[in-house]
C-alpha positions in Angstrom: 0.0 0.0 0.0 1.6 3.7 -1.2 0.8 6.5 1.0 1.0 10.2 -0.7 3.1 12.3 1.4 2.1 15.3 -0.3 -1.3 14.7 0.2 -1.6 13.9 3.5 1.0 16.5 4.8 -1.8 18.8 3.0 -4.8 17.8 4.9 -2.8 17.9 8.2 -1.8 22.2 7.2 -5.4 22.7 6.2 -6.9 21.2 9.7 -4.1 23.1 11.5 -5.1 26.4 9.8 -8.5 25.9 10.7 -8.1 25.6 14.0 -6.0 28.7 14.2 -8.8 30.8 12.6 -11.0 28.9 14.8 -9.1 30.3 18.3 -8.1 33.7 17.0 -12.1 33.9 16.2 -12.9 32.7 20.2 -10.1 34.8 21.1 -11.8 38.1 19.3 -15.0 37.1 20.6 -13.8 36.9 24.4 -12.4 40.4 24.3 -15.3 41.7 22.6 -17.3 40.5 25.5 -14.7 41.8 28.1 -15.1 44.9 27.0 -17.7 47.1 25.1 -17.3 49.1 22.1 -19.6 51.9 21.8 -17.9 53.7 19.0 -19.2 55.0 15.5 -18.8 52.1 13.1 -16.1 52.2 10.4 -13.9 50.2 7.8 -10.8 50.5 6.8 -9.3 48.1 4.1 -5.2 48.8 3.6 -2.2 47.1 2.9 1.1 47.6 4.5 0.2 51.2 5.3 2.0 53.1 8.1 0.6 52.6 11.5 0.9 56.3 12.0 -1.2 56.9 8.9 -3.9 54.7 10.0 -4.3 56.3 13.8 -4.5 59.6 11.5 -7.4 58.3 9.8 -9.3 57.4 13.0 -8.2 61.2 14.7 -9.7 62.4 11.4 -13.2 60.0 11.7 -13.6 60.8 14.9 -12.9 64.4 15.2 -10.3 63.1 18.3 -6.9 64.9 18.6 -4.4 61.8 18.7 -0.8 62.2 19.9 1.6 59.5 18.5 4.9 58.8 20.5 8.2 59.2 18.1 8.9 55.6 19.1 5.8 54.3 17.1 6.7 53.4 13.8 6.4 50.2 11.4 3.8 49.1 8.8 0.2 47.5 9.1 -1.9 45.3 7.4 -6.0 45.4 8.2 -9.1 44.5 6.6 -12.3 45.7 9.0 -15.8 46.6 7.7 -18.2 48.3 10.1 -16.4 47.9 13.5 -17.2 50.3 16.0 -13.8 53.1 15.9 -13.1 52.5 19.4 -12.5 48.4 18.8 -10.3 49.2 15.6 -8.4 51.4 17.7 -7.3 48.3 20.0 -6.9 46.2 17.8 -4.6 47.5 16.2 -2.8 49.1 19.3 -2.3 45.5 20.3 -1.5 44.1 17.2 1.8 46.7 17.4 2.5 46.3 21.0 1.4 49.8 21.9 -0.7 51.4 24.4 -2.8 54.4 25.3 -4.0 57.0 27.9 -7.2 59.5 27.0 -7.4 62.8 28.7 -10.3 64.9 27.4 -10.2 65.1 23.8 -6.8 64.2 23.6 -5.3 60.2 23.1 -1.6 59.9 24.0 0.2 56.5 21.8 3.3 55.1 23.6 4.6 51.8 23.0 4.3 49.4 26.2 7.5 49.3 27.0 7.4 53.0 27.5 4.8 52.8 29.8 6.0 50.1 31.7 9.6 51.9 31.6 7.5 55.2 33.0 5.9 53.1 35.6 9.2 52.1 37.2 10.4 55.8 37.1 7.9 56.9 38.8 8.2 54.3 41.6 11.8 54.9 41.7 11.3 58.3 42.1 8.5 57.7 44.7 11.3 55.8 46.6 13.7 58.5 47.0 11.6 60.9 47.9 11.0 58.3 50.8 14.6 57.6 51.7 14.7 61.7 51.5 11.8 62.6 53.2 12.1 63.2 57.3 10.4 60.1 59.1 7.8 61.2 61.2 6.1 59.4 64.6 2.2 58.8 64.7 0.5 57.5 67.9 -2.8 55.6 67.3 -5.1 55.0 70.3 -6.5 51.5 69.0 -10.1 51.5 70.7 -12.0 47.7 70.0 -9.3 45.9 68.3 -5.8 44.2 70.0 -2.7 46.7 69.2 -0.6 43.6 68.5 -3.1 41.8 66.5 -3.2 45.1 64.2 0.4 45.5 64.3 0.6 41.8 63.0 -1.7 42.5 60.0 0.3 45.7 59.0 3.6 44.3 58.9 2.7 41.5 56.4 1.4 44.1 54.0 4.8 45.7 54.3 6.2 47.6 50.9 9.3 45.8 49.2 12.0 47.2 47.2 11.2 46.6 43.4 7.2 46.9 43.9 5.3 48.8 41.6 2.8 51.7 42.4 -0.4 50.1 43.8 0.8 46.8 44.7 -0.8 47.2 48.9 2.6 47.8 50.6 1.7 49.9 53.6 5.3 51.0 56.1 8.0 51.6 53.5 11.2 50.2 53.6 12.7 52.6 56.2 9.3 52.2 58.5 9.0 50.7 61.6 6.1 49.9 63.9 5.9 49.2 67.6 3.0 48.4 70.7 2.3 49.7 74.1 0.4 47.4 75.0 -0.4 48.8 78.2 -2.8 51.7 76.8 -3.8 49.4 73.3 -1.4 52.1 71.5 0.4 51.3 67.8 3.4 53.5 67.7 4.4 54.5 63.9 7.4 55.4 62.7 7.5 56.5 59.0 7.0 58.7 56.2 4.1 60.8 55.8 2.2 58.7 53.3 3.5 55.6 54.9 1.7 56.6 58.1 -2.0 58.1 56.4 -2.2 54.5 54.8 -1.3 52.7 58.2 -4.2 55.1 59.6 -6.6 54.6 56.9 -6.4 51.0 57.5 -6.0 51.2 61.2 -9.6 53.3 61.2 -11.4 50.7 58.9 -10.4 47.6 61.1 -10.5 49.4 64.6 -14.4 48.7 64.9 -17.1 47.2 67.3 -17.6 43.8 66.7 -21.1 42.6 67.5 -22.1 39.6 69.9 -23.5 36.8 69.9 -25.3 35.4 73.6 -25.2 31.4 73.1 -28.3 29.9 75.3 -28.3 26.4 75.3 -31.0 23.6 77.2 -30.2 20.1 77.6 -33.4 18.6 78.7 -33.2 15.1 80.2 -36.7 12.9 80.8 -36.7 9.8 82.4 -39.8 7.7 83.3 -40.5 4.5 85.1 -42.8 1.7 85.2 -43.2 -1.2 87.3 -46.2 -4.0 87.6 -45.9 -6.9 89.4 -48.3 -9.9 89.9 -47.4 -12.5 93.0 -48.6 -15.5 95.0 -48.6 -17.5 98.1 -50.6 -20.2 98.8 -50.0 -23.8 100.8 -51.9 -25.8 102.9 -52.1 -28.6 105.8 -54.1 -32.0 106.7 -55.5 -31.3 110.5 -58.0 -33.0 112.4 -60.9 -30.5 113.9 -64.4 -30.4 114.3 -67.2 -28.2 113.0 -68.5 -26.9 109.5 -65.9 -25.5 106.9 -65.3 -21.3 107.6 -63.6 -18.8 105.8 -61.5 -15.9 106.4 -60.2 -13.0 104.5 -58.1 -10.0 105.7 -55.3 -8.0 104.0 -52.8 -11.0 104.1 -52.3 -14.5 104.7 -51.3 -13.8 107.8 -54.2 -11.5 108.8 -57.3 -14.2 107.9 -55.2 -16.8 109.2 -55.3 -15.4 112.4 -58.8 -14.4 112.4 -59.9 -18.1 111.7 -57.6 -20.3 113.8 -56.6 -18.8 117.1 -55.9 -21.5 119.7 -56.2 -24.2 116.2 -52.8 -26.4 116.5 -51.2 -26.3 113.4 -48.1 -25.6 111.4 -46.8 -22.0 111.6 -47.8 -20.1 108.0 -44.1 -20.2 106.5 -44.5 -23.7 107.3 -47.8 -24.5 105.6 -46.7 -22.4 101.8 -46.1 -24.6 99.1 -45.5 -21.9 97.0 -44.0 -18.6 98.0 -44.0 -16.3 94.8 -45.2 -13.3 96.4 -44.2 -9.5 95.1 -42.3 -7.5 96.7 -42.6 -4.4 98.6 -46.4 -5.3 97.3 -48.5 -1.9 97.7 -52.1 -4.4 97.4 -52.4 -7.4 99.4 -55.5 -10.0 99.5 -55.2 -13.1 102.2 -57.9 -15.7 102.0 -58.1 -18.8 104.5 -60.6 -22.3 104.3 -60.7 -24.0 107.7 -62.3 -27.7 106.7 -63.3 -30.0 108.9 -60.0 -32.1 107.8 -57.4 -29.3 106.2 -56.5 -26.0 105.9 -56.0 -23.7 102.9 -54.0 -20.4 103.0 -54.3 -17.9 99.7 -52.6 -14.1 99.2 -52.9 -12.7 96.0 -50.2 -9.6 95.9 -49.5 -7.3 93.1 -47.2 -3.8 92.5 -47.5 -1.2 90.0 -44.9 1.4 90.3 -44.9 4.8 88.6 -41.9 7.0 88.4 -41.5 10.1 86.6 -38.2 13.2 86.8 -37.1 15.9 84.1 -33.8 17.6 84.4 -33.5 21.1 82.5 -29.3 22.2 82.3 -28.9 25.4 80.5 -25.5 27.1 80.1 -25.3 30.5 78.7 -22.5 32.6 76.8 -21.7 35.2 75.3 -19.1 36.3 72.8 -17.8 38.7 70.3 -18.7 37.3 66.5 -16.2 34.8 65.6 -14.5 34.1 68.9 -14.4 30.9 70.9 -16.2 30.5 74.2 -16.2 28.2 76.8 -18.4 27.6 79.8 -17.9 24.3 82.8 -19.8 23.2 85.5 -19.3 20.3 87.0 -17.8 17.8 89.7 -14.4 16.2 90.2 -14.3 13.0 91.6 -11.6 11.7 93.3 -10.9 7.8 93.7 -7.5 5.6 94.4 -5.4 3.4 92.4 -2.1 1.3 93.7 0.8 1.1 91.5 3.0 -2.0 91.8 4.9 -0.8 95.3 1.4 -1.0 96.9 1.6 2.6 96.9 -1.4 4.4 97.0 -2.1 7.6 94.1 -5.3 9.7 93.9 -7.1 10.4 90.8 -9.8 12.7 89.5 -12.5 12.0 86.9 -14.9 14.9 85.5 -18.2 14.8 85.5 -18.9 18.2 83.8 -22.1 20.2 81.5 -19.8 21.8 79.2 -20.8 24.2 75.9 -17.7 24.8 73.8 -19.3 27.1 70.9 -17.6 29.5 67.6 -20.0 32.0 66.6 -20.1 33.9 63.3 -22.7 35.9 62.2 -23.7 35.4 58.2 -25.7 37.6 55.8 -29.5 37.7 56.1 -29.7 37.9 60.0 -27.9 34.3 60.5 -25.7 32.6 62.6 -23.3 30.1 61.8 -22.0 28.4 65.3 -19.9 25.4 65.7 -21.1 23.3 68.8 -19.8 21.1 71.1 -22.2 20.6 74.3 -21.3 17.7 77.0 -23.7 16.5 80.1 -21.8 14.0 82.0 -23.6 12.8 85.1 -22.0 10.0 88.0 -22.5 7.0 87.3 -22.0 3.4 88.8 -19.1 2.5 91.2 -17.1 -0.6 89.9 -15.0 -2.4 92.6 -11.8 -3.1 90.8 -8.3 -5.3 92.5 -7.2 -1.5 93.1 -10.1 -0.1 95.2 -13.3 1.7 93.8 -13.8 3.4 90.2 -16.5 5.7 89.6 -18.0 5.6 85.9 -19.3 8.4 83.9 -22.4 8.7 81.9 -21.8 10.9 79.0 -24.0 12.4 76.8 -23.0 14.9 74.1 -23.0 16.8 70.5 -20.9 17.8 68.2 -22.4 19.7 65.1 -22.5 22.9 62.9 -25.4 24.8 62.1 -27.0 27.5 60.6 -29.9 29.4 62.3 -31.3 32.7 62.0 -31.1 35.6 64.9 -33.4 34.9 68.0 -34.9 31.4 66.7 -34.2 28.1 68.7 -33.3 25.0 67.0 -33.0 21.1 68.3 -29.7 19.8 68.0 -30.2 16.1 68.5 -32.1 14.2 70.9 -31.5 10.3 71.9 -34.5 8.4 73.4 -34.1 4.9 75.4 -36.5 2.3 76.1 -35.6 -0.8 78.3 -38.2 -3.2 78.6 -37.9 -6.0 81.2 -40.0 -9.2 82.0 -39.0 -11.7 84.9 -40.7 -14.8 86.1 -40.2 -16.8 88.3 -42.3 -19.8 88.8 -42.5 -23.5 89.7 -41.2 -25.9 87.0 -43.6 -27.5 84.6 -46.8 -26.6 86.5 -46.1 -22.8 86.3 -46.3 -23.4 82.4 -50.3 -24.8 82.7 -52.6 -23.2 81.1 -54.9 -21.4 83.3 -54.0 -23.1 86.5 -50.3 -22.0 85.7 -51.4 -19.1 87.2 -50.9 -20.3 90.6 -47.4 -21.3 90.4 -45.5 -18.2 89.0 -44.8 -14.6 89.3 -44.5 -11.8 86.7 -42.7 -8.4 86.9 -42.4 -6.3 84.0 -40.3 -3.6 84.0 -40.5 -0.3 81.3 -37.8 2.4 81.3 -38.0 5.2 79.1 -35.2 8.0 78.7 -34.9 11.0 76.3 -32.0 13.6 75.9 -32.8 16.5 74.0 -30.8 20.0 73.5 -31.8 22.9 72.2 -30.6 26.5 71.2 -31.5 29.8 71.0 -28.3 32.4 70.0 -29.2 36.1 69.9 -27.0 38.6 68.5 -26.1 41.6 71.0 -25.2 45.4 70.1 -22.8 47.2 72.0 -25.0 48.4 75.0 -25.5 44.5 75.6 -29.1 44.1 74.5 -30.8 41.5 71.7 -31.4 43.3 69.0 -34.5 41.9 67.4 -34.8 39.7 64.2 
């Protein structure tokens, strides 16, 4: 197979060409929308014609007196129907490498180079007038700010050797800067224009920053509930005479005694088969049968338990916008470990409410805050080889949020439920049906527990009151 060189080297010079014409058309395009031309329209169509010849033209079209620098000079092609003066003007400014200044009527045509050149002998000159000029000393009383935080933020905006005009440089190169921090004072030492920058800056920073009260609410709910079902009953074989009686009192022990005083038989304890009563019982229900031949003890006792407590906790701050603040309450509690010497060391642990919080206040009456709130409470003692060791219950968040002046929010919340059943009974006849009844005991246990935390920050002007959303 023969490949044509000439051929294909053609196709690959007609694709490159078009994507040139393709990014010098973007490239047109982009400047045309970075900047807009609002000049009469005009062509011009010339070949190889002086470039001083062609800003001519455009003084003439536009009635515009145009000064030309002697260092402009060379030759210019240009093809352009109907483009606004103002746009053929640049483009052919940048075509040459030249630039332009307006003032009035008048346009002033220097190459770049000359401006640039200009540019640096103007800062040079700028500089010896500084190393000329008599330093002078400026004290500024810094009000709401920190002197040395100021002082900080001036020295890295500095002036160096070799800047240009405009580049931010505050103290020049012979300027110094100094704190007395005992009256908040920044003590200047430099130039006069050195030092009206360091105050112009100095009076935009040295403001009142607003605050931000943090109120926080951790709200803990617990609730208990208890019910328990329990039984006694036994029996014994006596010998006796007379018709069958009953008795009932407020225990077993109760109706026994009201049926047989004087009777000789076993003691009560003696007589139950099955012991399964509840405990601490608030209801109680004793039932005897005196036969002529036996004797039957019964006490139904049951237990229902209610318990109910809420604790509120609710640190407050306050803080200037964007500052950290920190508030602790709590307990320290001490307990003792032995190291291998037998010798004995006390230690602390902290059972603390803490609120750790960042405020910074956002456009549109907002406040961004980064939260961390901790409610630790004492828990269990655990017997260890070393002596006692208290445990902690923690509970906490960690978060960021957004939330508008004045409004309260929920952070988080957990919620607990334990639910216990325990029965105790007498094998295989406490699992009957029905009868079973009488050979068991039930408790069942439901603990419930919810943490939830809330807050509420409020932005504060300087005579410490909320201003309102």
């Amino acid at each position: 197979m023969s490949v044509n060189l000439s051929t294909h080297t053609s196709q690959i010079t007609r694709r490159l060409l078009l994507i040139f014409l393709m990014l010098c058309t973007c490239l047109l395009n982009t400047a045309a929308l970075a900047k807009q031309y609002v000049g009469k329209p005009m062509s011009l169509n010339f070949q190889d014609i002086e470039v001083r010849a062609v800003l001519q033209l455009i003084g003439d079209f536009t009635e515009t007196n145009i000064v030309v620098s002697d260092e402009v000079s060379g030759n210019i092609t240009l093809r352009l129907n109907n483009v606004p003066w103002d746009q053929a003007l640049d483009i052919i400014l940048r075509t040459k490498g030249l630039s332009y200044e307006r003032s009035g009527n008048i346009i002033y045509v220097v190459p770049n180079r000359i401006v640039a050149a200009n540019k640096q002998a103007a800062y040079e000159v700028e500089n010896i007038e500084k190393e000329l000029a008599p330093l002078e000393q400026q004290l500024l009383k810094v009000k709401y700010a920190r002197a040395e935080h100021l002082k900080t933020v001036i020295e890295k905006a500095r002036g160096k050797e070799g800047k240009v005009p405009g580049s931010g440089g505050l103290l020049s190169a012979r300027g110094s800067i100094s704190v007395d921090s005992r009256t908040n004072t920044l003590i200047i030492n430099d130039v006069p224009s050195g030092i009206a920058k360091v105050r112009d800056l100095v009076s935009r920073l040295d403001v009142a920053v607003s605050q931000v009260l943090i109120d926080v609410r951790v709200v803990a709910a617990s609730s208990d509930f208890t019910h328990e079902l329990g039984i006694r009953w036994g029996g014994a074989a006596i010998g006796t005479s007379g018709s069958t009686r009953f008795g009932v009192s407020g225990s077993a022990k109760g109706a026994a005694s009201a049926l047989n005083g004087g009777l000789s038989a076993p003691s009560l304890s003696d007589r139950l088969g099955v012991n399964l009563g509840a405990s601490n019982a608030n209801g109680l229900l004793g039932l005897q049968i005196l036969g002529t031949d036996f004797l039957l003890d019964l006490e139904l006792s049951a237990l229902e338990d209610t318990g109910r407590g809420e604790v509120i906790s609710s640190p407050r701050v306050i803080t200037q916008d964007g500052n950290r603040a920190t508030i602790k309450s709590g307990t320290e509690i001490p307990y003792t470990v032995r190291d291998g010497a037998g010798t004995a060391t006390v230690l602390f642990k902290s059972a603390n409410l803490a609120l750790d919080v960042t405020p910074k206040i956002a456009p549109n009456n907002m406040i961004d805050m980064i939260l961390k709130v901790d409610k630790d409470t004492v828990g269990a003692i655990t017997q260890t080889l070393d002596g006692v060791v208290p445990s902690i219950n923690t509970n906490g968040i960690t978060t960021q949020v957004l939330v508008e002046n004045g409004e309260t929010i929920v952070l988080g919340g957990v919620f607990e439920q334990t639910k216990t059943k325990a029965i105790s009974k007498v094998p295989v006849l406490g699992d009957l049906p029905i009868i079973g009844r009488a050979f068991r005991h039930d408790k069942n246990t439901i603990q419930k527990s919810e943490l939830l935390i809330f807050v509420t920050p409020k932005i504060v002007d300087s005579r410490y009151t909320t201003r309102n959303k």
